[in-house]
N, C-alpha and C positions, 0 to 999 in steps of 0.2 A: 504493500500500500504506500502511498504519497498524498502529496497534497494537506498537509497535515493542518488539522484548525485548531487551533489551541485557547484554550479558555482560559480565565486565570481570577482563581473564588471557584469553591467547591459547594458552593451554599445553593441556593433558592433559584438564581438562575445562571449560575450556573452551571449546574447539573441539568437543567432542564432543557438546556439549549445543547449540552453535550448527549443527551439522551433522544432528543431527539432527532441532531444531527445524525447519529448513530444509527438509527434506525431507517431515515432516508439515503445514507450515502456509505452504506454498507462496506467500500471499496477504497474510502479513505480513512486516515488517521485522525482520530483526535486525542489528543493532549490536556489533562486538565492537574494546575499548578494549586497547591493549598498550601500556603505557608504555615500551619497551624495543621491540626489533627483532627479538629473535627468536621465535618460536612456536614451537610442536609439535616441541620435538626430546624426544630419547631421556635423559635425565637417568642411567639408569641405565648409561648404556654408558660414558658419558666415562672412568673410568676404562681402560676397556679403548680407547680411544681413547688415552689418556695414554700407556700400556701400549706399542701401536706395535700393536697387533692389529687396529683400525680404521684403516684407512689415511688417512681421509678425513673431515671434519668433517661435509662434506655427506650420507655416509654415514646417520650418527643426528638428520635430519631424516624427519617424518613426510607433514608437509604442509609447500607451499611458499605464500608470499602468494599469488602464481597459481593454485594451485591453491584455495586458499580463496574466491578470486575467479570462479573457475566455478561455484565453488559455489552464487552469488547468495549470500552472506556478505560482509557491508559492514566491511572490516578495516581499523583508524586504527590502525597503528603509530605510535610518538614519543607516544603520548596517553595521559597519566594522570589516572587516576581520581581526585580528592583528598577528595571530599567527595561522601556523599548525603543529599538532604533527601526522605525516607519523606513528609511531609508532602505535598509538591507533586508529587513520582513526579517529582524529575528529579538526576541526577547533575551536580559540577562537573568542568569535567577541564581539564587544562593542557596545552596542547601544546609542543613543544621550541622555538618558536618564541617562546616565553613568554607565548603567550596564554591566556586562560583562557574556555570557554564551554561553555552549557548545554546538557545534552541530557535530553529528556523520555524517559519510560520507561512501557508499559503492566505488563511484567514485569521484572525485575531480576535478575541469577546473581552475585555475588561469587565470583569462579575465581581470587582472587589470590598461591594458595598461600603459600610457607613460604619464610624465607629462615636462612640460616645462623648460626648462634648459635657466636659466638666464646669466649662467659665472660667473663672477665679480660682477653682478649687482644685486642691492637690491632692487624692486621696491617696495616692503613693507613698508607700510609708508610714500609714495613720492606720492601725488597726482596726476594724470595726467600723469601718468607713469605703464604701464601694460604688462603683455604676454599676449599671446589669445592661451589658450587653453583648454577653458572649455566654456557654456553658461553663466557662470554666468560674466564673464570678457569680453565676447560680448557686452552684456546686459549693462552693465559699461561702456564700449568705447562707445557704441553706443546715450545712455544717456548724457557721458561728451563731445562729440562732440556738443550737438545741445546748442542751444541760452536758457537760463532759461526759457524764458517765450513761447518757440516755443516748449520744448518738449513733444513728446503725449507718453506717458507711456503704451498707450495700443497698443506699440509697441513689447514689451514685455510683451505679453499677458501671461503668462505659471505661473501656481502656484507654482512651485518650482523653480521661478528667486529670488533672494537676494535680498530683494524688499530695504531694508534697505540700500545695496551698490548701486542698482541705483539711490534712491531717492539723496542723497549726490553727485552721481555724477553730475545728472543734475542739482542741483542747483549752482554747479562752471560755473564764466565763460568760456564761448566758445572759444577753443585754435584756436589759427591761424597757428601757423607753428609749424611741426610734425615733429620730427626724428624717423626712423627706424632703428630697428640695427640688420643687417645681412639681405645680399639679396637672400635669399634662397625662399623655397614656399613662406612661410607665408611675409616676406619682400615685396616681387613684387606681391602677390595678396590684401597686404594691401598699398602699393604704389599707388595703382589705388584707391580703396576704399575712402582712405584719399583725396586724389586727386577728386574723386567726390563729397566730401561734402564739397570741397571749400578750402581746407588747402591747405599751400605752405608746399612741402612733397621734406626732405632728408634721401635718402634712403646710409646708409656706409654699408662698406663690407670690411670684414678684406681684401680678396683675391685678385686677380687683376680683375677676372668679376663676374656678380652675377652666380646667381642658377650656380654654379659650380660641379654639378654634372651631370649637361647635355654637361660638353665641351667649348671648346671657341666660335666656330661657334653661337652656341644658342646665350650663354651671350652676345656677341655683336650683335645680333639682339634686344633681348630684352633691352639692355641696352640704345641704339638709341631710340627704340620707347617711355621706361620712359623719356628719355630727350626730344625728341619731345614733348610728353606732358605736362612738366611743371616739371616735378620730378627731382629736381637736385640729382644726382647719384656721389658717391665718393667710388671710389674702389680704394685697398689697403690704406686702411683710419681703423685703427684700432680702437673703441671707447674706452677709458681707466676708462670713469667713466660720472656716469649723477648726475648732482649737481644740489643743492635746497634745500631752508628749508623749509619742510612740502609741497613743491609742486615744481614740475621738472620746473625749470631755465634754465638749458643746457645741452649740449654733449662734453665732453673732449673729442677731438680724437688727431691721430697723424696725421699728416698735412703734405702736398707735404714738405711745410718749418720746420717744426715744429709743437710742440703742439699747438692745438687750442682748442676754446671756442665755440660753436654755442648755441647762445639764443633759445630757445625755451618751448612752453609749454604744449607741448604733445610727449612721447616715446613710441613707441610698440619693445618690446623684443624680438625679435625672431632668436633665435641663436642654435635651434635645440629642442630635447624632449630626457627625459632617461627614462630606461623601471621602472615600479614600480612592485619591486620583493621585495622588505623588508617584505614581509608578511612571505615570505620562509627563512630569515635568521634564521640559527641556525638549521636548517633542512638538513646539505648536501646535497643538492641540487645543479649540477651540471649548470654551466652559460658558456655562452659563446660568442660568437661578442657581441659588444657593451655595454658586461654585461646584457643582454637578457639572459631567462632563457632558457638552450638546451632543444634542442626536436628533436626527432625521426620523419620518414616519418608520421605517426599518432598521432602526435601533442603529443606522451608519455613524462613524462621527467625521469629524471633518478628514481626518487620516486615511489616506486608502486602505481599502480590506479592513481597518481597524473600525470594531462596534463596540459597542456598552450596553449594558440594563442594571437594572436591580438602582438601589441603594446610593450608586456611585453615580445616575444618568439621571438625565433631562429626559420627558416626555413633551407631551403635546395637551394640553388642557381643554376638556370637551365644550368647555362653558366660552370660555374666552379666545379661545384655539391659539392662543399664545405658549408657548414653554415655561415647564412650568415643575418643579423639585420636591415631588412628592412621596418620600419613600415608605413603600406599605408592602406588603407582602404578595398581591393578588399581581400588583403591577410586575413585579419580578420576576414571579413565575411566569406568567403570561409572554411579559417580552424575551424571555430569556426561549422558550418554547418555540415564538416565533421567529426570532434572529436563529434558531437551528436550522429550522426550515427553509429561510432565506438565503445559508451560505450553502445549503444542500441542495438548492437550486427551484426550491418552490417560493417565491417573494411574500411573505407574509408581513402582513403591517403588525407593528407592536400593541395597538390600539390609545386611543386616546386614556385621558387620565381625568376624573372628574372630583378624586380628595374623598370617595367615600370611605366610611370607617365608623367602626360600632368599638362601646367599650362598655365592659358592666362596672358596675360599684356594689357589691352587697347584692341586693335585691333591684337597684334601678340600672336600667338598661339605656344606653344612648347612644341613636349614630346621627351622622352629619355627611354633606353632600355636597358639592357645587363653592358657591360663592355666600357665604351664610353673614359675613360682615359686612356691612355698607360701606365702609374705608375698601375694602378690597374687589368691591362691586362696581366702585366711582373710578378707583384705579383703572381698572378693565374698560373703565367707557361707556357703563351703566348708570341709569338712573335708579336704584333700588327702591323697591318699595314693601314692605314686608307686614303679615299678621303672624299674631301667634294664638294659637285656640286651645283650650283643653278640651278632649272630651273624651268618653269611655273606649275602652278595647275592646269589649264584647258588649252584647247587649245588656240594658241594666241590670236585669231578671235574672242574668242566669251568674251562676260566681263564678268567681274571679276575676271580675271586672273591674278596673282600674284606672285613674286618670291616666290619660297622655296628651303630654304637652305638643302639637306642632307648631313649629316655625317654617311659615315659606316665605320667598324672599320670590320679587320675580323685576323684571323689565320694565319703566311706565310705560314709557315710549310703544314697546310691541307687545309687553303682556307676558316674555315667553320668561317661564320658571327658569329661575339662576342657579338656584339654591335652597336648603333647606335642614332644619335639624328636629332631631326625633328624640323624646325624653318618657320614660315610664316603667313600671316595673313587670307589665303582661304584656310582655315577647313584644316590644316596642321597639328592638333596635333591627326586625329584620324588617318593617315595616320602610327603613330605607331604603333599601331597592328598590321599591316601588318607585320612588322620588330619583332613584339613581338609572332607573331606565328612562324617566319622563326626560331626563336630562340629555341623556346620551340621544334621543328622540329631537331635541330642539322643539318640546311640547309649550304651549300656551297654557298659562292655567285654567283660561276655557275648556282647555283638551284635558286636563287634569283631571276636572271638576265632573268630564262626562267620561270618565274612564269605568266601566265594567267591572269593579272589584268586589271578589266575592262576598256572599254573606250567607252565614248561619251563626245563632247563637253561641254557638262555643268558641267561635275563630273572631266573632268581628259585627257590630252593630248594621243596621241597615247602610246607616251612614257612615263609614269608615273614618276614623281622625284625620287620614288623609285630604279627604273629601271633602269635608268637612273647611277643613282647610283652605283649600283649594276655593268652594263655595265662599269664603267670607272676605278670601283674599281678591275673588273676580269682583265681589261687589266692590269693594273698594277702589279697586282698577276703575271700575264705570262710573263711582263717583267722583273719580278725576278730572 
């Protein structure tokens, strides 16, 4: 075989884009580079792993090396990518061994997604202080939470956990009260987490609510249900610094009065992720939102033969059809699937990108859609104009029927839906899609308002919250 494509990130796309190439182009090579040991796990779950809900590490793997090995999928764990020369079609890469050598390339995929963005803060060095963005700092949270003498390691079943960083964690004592920093996903799904393994959990946020990208509506649902539970919650509380010697003491934040101190002796970081593209510096390589590297409808980038997805890339945004730096998981796999197909000679578009995304808290359920901000609707060349309604999940009559909040945002000008966010604790966040096909659709909330969605008692009122929605949002369109 020849012609060799080589990938480099053994994660979400991957693998998805090597598995599939594999499977259309039978007769060539590919090549796939993992600096790091582990591949294809489930990023989203760790939390709920943390949690004690996942029993198993090995659980939120997808694919095993064996298994990628059947595949006829040629996989070099311990092998980093450092450097590519566009020019000569061949990558550098370094192995754990400290060697460093060439590999030529006919095609090229950049899959080296995103890694955790601290801000200001070191946790390097600070015991009992972490980001969570990889398995192996799972594995470590989930280790330094338990009692020494209660932790069972073959909880972390998986041969390439950091066996050395969990054994150290679990032998510190077991923290009692937990700061979070920043209520965005990872914030409010490890809010709960912490929260089930018995911590007293504070959760800050620079801003005035959490997950701020779903709107106010959400945030102050979500924000009540973490205080119901125990999570004391502090928005507009900026954190300024986390103090300790050789193991986390406190949280510096600014404070309704002033600065303050909070004792405690467990942090999770989480203040966002940035793409990892240094492999490509010095390559002219074109970048763009977020410092994400640009791409074309077919995942190309500016570099001949050279594509991107995942975590590390620019899409195309369905609302504003602009580019646009959204790293989620569905998008990853997707365009990683279809940039296989594309250099195996069937052209697949990676598809657009519209920002949908669902997160639970406890019992409240919330996704978001489109353009749900007015600052980010005006940006776009929108005129927004937005309602927001409560009303039941099911019919009144029958139980388990529950408020839910919708927000929809739409166009004055043309009416056509922009955006929209979903808040409730009865199955409220898969109620997005709905809002995320209108979208992808370029639907009118007229066309919303008359959409066919089902009903029977047990699933969904006559009137569906969406609908509903939809209804009070055209009125107000027409009283424009």
């Amino acid at each position: 075989m020849s012609d060799p494509f080589v990938v480099v990130g053994a994660d979400a796309a991957g693998l998805s884009a090597a598995s599939k190439f594999r499977r259309e182009a039978p007769d060539r090579d590919v090549v796939v580079f993992e600096k790091g040991q582990w591949i294809s796990y489930a990023y989203c779950g760790m939390p709920y792993f943390i949690e004690g809900r996942i029993e198993r590490m090995s659980n939120l793997l997808s694919l095993s090396p064996s298994e990628v090995d059947e595949r006829g999928i040629d996989l070099r764990r311990g092998h980093e990518v450092v450097s590519v020369d566009p020019d000569a079609k061949t990558v550098a890469v370094e192995t754990t061994d400290g060697d460093t050598v060439e590999q030529a390339y006919d095609d090229l995929l950049v899959a080296t997604g995103g890694r955790a963005s601290v801000g200001p803060f070191d946790v390097r060095g600070l015991d009992g202080a972490f980001t969570l963005h990889d398995m192996d700092a799972a594995a470590a949270i989930d280790a330094y939470i338990a009692e020494p003498d209660e932790y069972d390691p073959d909880r972390a079943d998986v041969s390439a956990v950091d066996r050395e960083r969990v054994d150290r964690n679990a032998a510190m004592a077991a923290p009692e009260t937990a700061a979070i920093v920043g209520g965005g996903y990872v914030g409010v799904e490890m809010a709960e987490a912490l929260s089930g393994r018995g911590l007293d959990v504070h959760l800050f946020h620079r801003s005035g609510h959490v997950l701020s990208d779903f709107g106010e509506a959400v945030g102050e649902r979500v924000e009540a249900e973490l205080v119901e539970r125990g999570v004391t919650v502090r928005t507009n509380a900026p954190v300024e610094d986390l103090t300790g010697d050789g193991r986390i003491e406190g949280i510096a934040f600014d404070g309704a009065d002033g600065p303050e101190t909070l004792p405690v002796d467990m942090a999770i970081v989480g203040v966002g992720i940035r793409p990892n593209t240094e492999l490509l510096d010095g390559t002219g390589v074109e970048t763009g939102a977020g410092g994400a590297i640009r791409t074309d409808e077919y995942g190309r980038t500016t570099l001949s033969d050279v594509y991107a997805a995942g975590d590390c890339a620019t899409a195309i945004h369905a609302v504003t059809g602009e580019e646009a730096w959204m790293p989620l998981g569905l998008t990853a796999n997707r365009a990683g699937r279809a940039i296989g197909a594309t250099i195996a000679g069937d052209p697949s578009p990676v598809g657009e990108i519209a920002g949908t995304a669902v997160v639970k808290a406890f019992d409240m359920e919330a996704g978001r859609v489109g353009l749900v901000e007015d600052e980010a609707a005006r940006e776009a060349g929108f005129d927004p104009v937005r309602e927001t309604v409560t009303a039941g999940s099911r019919s009144g009559y029958y139980p388990g029927a529950a408020p839910t909040d919708v927000t929809l945002v739409a166009d004055r000008d043309t009416g056509r839906l922009i955006g929209g966010s979903i808040a409730g604790p009865d199955r409220a966040a898969i109620r997005i899609d709905t809002l995320a096909t209108a979208l992808e659709a370029d639907m009118t909330v007229p066309e919303v308002e008359r959409l066919d969605l089902a009903y029977a008692p047990p699933f969904s009122p006559v009137w569906d919250p969406i609908l509903v929605a939809a209804k009070v949002l055209n009125g107000t369109l027409d009283g424009d």
